[in-house]
C-alpha positions as CSV (number, residue, x, y, z in Angstrom):
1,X,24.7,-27.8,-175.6
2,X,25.1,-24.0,-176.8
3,X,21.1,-23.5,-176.2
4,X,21.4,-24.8,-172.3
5,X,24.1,-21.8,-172.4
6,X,21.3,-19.5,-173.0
7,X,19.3,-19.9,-169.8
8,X,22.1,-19.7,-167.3
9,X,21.8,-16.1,-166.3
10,X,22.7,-13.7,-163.7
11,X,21.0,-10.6,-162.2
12,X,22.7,-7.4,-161.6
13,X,20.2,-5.5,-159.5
14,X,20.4,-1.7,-157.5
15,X,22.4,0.8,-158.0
16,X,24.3,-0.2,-161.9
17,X,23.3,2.5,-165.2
18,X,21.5,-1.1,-166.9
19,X,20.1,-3.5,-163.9
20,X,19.0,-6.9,-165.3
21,X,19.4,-10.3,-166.3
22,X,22.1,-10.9,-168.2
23,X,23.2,-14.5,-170.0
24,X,26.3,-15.9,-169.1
25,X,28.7,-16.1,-172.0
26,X,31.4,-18.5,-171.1
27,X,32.5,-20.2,-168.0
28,X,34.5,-18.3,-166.0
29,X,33.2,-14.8,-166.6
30,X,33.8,-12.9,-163.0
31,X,31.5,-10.4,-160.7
32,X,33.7,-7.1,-162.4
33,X,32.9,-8.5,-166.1
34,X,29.0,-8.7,-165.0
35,X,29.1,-4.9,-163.6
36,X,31.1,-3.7,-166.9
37,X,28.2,-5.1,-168.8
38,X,25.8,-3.6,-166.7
39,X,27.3,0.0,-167.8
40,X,29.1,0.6,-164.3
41,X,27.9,2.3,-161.1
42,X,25.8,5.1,-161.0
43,X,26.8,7.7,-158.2
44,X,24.5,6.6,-156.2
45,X,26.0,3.2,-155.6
46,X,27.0,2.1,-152.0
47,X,30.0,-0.2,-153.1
48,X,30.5,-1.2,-149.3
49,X,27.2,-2.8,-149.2
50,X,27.5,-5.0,-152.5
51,X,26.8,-8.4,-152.4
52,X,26.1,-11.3,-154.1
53,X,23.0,-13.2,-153.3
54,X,23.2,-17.5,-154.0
55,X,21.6,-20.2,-153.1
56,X,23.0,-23.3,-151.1
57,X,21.6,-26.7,-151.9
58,X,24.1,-28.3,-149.8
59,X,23.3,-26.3,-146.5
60,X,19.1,-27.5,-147.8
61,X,20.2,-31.2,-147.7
62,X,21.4,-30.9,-143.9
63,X,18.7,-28.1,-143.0
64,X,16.3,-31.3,-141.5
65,X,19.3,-32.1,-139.3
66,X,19.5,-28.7,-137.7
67,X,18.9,-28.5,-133.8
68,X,15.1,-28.6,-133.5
69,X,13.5,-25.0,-132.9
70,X,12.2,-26.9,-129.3
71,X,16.1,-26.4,-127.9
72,X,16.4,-23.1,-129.1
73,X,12.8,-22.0,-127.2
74,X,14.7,-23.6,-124.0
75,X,17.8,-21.7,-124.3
76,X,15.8,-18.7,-125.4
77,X,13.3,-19.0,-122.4
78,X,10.5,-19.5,-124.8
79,X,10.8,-16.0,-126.7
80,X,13.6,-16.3,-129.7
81,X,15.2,-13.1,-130.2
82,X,15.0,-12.6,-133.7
83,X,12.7,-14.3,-136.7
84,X,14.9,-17.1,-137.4
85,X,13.3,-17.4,-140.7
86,X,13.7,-14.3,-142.0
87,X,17.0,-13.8,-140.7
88,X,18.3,-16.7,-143.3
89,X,16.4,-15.5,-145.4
90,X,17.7,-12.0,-145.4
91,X,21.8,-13.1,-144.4
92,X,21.9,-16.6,-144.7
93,X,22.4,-16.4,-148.8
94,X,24.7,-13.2,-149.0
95,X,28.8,-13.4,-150.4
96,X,30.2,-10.4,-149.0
97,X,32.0,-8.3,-151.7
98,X,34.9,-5.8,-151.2
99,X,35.1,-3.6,-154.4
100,X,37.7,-1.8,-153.3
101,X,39.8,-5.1,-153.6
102,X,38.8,-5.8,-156.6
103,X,39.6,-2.4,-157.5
104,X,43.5,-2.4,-156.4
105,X,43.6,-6.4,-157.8
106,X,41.4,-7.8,-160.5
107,X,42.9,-11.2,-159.2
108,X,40.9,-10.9,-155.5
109,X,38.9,-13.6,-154.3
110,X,36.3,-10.9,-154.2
111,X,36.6,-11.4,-157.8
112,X,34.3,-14.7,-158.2
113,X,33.2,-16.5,-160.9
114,X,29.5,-16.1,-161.2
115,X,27.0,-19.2,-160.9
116,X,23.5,-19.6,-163.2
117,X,20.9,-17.7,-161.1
118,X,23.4,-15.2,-158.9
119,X,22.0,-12.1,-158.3
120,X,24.5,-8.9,-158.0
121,X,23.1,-6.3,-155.6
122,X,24.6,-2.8,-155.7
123,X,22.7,-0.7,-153.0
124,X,22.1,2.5,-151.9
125,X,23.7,4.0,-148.9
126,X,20.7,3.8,-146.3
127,X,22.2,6.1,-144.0
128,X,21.5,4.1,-141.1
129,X,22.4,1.5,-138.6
130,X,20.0,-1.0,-137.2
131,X,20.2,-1.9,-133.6
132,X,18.5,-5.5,-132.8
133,X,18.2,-7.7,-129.9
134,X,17.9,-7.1,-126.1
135,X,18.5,-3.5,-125.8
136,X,16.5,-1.0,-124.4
137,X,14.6,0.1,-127.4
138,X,15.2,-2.4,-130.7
139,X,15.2,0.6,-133.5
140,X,17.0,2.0,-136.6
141,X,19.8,4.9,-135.6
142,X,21.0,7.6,-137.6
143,X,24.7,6.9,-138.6
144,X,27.5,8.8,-137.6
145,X,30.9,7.7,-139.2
146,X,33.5,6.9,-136.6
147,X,31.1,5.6,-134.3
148,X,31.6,2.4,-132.5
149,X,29.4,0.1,-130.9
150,X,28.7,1.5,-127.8
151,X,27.3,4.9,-129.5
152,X,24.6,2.9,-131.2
153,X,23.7,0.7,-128.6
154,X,23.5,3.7,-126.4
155,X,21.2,5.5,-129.1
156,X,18.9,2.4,-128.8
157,X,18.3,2.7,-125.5
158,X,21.6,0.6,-123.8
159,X,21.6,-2.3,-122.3
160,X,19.2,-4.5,-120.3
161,X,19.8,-6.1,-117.3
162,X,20.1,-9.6,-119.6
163,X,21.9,-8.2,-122.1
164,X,25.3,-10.4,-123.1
165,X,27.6,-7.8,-122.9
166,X,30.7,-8.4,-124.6
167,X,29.0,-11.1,-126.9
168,X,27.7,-8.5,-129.2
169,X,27.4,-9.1,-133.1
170,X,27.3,-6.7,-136.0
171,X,26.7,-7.8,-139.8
172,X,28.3,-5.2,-142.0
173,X,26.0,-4.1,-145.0
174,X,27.3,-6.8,-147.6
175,X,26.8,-9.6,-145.0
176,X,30.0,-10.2,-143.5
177,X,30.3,-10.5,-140.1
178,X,32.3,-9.5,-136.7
179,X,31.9,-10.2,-133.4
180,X,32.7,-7.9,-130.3
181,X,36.0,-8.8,-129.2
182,X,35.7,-8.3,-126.1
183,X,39.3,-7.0,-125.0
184,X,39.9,-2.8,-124.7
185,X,43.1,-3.2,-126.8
186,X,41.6,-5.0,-129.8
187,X,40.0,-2.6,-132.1
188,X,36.6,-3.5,-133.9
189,X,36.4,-3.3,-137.3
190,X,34.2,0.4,-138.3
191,X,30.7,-0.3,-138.3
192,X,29.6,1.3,-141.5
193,X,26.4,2.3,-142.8
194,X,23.5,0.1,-143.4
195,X,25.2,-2.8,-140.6
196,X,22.8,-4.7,-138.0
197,X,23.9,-4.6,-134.7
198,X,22.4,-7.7,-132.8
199,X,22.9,-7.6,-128.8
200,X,22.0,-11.5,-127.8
201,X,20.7,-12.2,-124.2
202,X,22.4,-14.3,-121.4
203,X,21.4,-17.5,-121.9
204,X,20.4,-19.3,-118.5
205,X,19.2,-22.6,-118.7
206,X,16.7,-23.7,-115.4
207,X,18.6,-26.7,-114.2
208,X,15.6,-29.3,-114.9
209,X,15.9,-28.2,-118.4
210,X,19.7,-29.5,-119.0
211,X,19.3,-33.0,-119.7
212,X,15.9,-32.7,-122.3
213,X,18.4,-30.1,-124.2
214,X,21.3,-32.3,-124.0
215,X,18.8,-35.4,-125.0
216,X,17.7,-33.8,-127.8
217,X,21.2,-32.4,-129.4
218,X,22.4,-36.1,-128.8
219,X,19.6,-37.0,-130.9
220,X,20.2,-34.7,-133.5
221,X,24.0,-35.7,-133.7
222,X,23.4,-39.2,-133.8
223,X,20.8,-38.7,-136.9
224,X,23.6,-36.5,-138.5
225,X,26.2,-38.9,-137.9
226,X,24.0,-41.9,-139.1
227,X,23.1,-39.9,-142.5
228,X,26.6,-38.8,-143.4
229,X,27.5,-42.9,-143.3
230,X,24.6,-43.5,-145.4
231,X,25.9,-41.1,-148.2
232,X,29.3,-42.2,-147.8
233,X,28.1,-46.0,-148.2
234,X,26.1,-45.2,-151.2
């Protein structure tokens, strides 16, 4: 039906010389045909932090089944670390891009094949790095290139005396992420500009509080278990 064609559309927003919604003219058409259309970058463009921005109705089926914000209070001590909400909400949607790959080889699997309602963002460089979790003082650093992650946590006031140390996190600026490996000989990957560092806490659990959590995840696995039959049954 050529006038369903007509409202499958996909958003190139930020940093491209003609941001907007664009119709998508046959199946197939790739990330690197939407930018051409949108006239290119403009100078400004932080190609690092690109990313494409899509919605999961799979993951929204399952989202019921997901262990009940009562465990994660328990293992959290009753204050959650971050805004679980808007942390999905801001990461929980994002397909990391490499341009550069796409550059060297318009065959990459950075290369996708764009979906009705994908949105395209092409940022500015924010010249920053955000620091989150349980450090001294949660705040947004100035970035310095070659920096690793002890610089910024230092700049954020270090560690606390809960701090997981060694189970650090950092999401990169197009939403990928790496975790701290841990080991003196394994270098991290750079932490560019515009990436979240997130230091978690030690998670200790009072012993009268083991079995309710374990109760409670058996539950949750046993609905998950007992849904996934039902859908393979009907």
């Amino acid at each position: 039906d050529s006038s369903k064609q007509f409202t499958q559309t996909v958003t190139v927003s930020g940093e491209v010389v003609f941001p907007g919604t664009y119709t998508i003219l046959y199946r197939g058409e790739k990330l690197s045909d939407f930018i051409r259309r949108a006239g290119g970058f403009k100078p400004t463009a932080y190609t690092e932090g690109m990313y494409i921005v899509r919605g999961n109705p799979i993951l929204s089926v399952f989202k019921a089944f997901a262990i009940p914000d009562t465990i994660l209070v328990r293992l959290y001590k009753g204050q959650p670390l971050i805004d679980k909400t808007e942390f999905e909400r801001e990461y929980g949607r994002r397909i990391p891009i490499s341009w550069k790959d796409i550059e060297e080889d318009s065959t990459s699997s950075y290369n996708l094949e764009l979906m009705p309602g994908d949105v395209i963002v092409v940022p500015k460089n924010p010249g920053t790095v955000t620091v989150a979790g349980d450090v001294g003082i949660p705040s947004t650093v100035l970035y310095k290139k070659g920096e690793g992650l002890s610089y910024y946590i230092k700049q954020a006031g270090g560690y606390t005396t809960t701090s997981a140390k060694g189970d650090e996190v950092v999401i990169l600026p197009n939403g990928k992420k790496w975790e701290h490996s841990g080991w003196f000989f394994i270098k991290d990957p750079d932490i560019l500009a515009g990436s979240v560092v997130y230091v978690p806490s030690e998670i200790k659990i009072p012993y009268e509080d083991v079995w309710p959590v374990i109760r409670d995840i058996v539950t949750v696995v046993s609905s998950t278990a007992v849904l996934i039959l039902a859908i393979r049954r009907f």
